[in-house]
C-alpha positions in Angstrom: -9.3 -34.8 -34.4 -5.9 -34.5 -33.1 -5.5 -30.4 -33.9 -9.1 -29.8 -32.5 -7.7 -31.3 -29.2 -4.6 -29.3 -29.4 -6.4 -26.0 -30.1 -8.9 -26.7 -26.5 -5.9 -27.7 -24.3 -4.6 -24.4 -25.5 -7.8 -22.4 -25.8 -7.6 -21.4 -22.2 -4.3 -19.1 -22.3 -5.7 -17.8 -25.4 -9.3 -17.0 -24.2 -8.3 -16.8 -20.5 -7.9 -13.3 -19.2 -5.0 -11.5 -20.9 -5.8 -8.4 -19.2 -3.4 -9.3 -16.0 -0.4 -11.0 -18.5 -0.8 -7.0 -20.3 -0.4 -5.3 -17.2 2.5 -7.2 -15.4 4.6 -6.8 -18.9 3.5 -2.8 -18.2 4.4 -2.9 -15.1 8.1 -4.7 -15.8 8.3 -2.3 -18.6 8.9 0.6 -16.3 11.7 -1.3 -14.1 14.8 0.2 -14.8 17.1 -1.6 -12.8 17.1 -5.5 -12.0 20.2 -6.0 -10.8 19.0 -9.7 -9.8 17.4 -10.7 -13.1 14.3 -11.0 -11.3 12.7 -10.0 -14.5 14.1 -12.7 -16.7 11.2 -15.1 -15.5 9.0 -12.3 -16.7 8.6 -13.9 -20.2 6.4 -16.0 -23.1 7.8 -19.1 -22.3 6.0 -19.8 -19.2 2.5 -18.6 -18.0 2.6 -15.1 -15.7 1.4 -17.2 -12.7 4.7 -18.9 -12.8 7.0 -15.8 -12.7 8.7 -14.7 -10.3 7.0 -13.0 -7.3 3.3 -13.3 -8.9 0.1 -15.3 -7.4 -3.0 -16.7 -8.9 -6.1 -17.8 -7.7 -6.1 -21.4 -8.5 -9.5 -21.3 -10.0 -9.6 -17.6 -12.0 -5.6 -18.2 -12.7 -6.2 -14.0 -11.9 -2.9 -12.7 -10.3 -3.9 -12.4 -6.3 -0.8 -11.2 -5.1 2.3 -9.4 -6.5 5.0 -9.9 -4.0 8.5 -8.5 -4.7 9.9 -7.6 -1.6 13.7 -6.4 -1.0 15.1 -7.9 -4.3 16.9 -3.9 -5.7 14.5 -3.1 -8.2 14.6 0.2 -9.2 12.3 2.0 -11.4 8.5 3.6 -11.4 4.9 1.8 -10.5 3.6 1.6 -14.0 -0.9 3.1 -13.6 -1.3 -0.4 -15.5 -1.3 -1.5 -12.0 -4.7 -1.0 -11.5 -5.8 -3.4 -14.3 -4.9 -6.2 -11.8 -8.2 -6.3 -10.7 -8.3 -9.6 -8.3 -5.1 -8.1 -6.9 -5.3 -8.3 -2.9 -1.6 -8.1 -1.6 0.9 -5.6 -3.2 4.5 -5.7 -1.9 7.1 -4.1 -3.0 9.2 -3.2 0.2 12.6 -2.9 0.2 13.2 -1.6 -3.3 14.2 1.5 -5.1 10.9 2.5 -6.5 10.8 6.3 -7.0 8.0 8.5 -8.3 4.8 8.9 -7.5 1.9 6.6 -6.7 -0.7 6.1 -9.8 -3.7 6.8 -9.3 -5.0 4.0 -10.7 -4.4 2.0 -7.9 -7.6 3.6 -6.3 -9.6 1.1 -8.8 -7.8 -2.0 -7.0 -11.5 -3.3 -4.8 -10.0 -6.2 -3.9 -6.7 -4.9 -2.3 -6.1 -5.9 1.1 -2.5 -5.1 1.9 -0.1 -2.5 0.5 2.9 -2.2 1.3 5.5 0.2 -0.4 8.3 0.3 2.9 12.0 1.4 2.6 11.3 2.9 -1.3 12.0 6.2 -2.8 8.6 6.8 -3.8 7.3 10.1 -3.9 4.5 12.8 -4.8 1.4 12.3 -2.7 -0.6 10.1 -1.4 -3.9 9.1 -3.7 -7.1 9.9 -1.6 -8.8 7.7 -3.6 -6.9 4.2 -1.7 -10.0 5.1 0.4 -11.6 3.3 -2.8 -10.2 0.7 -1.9 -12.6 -0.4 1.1 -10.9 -3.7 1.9 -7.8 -2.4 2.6 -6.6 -4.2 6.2 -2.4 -2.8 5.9 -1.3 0.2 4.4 2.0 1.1 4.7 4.3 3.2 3.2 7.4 4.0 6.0 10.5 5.4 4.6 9.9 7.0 1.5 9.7 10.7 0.1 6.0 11.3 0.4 4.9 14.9 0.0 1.4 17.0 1.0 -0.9 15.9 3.5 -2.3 12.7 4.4 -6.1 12.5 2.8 -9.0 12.8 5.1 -10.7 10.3 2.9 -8.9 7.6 4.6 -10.7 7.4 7.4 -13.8 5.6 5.4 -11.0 2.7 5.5 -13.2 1.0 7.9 -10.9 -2.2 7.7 -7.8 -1.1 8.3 -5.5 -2.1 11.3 -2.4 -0.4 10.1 -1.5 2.8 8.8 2.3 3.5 8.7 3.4 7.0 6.9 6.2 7.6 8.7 10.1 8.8 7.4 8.6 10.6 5.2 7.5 14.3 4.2 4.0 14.5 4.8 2.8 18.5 6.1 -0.4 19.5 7.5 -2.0 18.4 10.2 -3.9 14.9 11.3 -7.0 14.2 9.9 -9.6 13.8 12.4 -11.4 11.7 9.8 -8.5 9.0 11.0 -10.5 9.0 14.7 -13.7 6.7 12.1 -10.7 3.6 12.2 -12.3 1.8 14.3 -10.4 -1.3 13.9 -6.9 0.6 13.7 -4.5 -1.3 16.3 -1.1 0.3 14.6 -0.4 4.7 13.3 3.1 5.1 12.6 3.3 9.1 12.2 6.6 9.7 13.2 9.4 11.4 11.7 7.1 13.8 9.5 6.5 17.3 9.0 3.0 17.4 10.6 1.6 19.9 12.3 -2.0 20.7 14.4 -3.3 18.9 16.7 -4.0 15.2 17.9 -7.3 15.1 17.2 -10.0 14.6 19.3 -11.8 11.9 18.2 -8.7 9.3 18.5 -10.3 9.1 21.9 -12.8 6.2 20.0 -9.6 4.4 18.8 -10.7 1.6 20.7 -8.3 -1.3 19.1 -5.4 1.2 18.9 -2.0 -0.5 20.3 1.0 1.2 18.9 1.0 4.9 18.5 4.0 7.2 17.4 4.3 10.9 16.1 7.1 11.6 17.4 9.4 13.7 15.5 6.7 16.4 14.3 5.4 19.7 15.1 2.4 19.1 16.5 1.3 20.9 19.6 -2.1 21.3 22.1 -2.5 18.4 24.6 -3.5 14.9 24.2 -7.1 14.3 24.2 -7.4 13.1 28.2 -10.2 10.6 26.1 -6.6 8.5 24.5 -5.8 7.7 28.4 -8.7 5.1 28.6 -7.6 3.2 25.5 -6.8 -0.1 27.1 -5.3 -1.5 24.5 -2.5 0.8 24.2 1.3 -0.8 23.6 3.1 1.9 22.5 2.7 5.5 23.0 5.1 8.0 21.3 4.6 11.5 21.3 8.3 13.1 22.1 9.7 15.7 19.9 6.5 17.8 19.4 4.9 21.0 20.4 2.7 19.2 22.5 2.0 20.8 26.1 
């Protein structure tokens, strides 16, 4: 009777989902350098909801969050990333990741919050986050971004705040962007950007902080932007703009 009772108390870590366990080792697997030891937690002898910087639902014991902000990691975002499937806050600002972005990430329906700030990461950014259509934060200031920002983002009909800038981004704004209707923060600035404001930002309606300064766009501001009421912030210097 006794091993039989055994074998249930353990039967949950051994039928419970490995899936997320498999995917966190991935993702420390491509950490190159943890000058803290964060890592060290990362290992057999306790269960992954107890390491260091990872969240489970209480119920699902599925991580929820994977917060591992500012604590000089260095390394690459492992595509294994996108097994986390009950995954809704990803935070790894303040870090050295570098590379690009998986794609696998796109598969992440749950995600609510990303935030990659003050990394190295480069490459561009995956149009398909617009997958992701619970998405409320996405930001990515300071990093090494390339190409243009997707168009796709603007079915991101939750988000409140898009930050791309420090970084490389070309081309110019989407007008796709103007569909946000609950965006209150776009942080532009200090790109390579180009074009125009677009017209439709006019319907921005929650929109309180807006900067792209620090590009090259030119034309004038959509006289529509001047009724925004909610407006904060409005930085436009160092353009082309008339």
């Amino acid at each position: 009777g006794l091993n039989l009772l055994s074998l249930a108390t353990a039967s949950p870590v051994i039928r419970g989902n490995d899936t997320d366990r498999q995917a966190l080792l991935q993702f420390k697997a491509k950490i190159t350098g943890d000058q803290l030891n964060i890592m060290e937690s990362w290992n057999s002898s306790i269960h992954f909801c107890q390491w260091i910087g990872v969240t489970c639902g209480r119920k699902h014991r599925r991580v929820t969050k994977l917060k591992l902000r500012i604590l000089k990691l260095s390394g690459s975002l492992s595509p294994y990333i996108g097994n986390l499937s009950f995954l809704r806050e990803l935070d790894l600002a303040g870090n050295s990741f570098h590379n690009q972005i998986p794609q696998e990430i796109g598969g992440l329906r749950r995600l609510e919050a990303l935030d990659l700030i003050n990394n190295s990461i480069s490459g561009e950014i995956p149009s398909n986050l617009s997958a992701c259509s619970k998405l409320i934060i996405v930001d990515m200031t300071n990093n090494q971004l390339t190409g243009e920002i997707p168009s796709l983002l603007g079915l991101l009909s939750n988000l409140k705040v898009l930050g791309f800038f420090h970084n490389r981004l070309i081309g110019s704004i989407p007008p796709s962007l103007g569909n946000l209707s609950s965006l209150e923060k776009l942080g532009l600035q200090n790109n390579e950007l180009s074009g125009i404001i677009p017209e439709a930002f006019g319907q921005l309606r929650n929109l309180s902080f807006f900067s792209i300064s620090g590009n090259a766009i030119s034309g004038i501001v959509p006289v529509s932007m001047f009724n925004l009421s909610n407006i904060r912030a409005f930085d436009i210097v160092i353009n082309k703009i008339q």
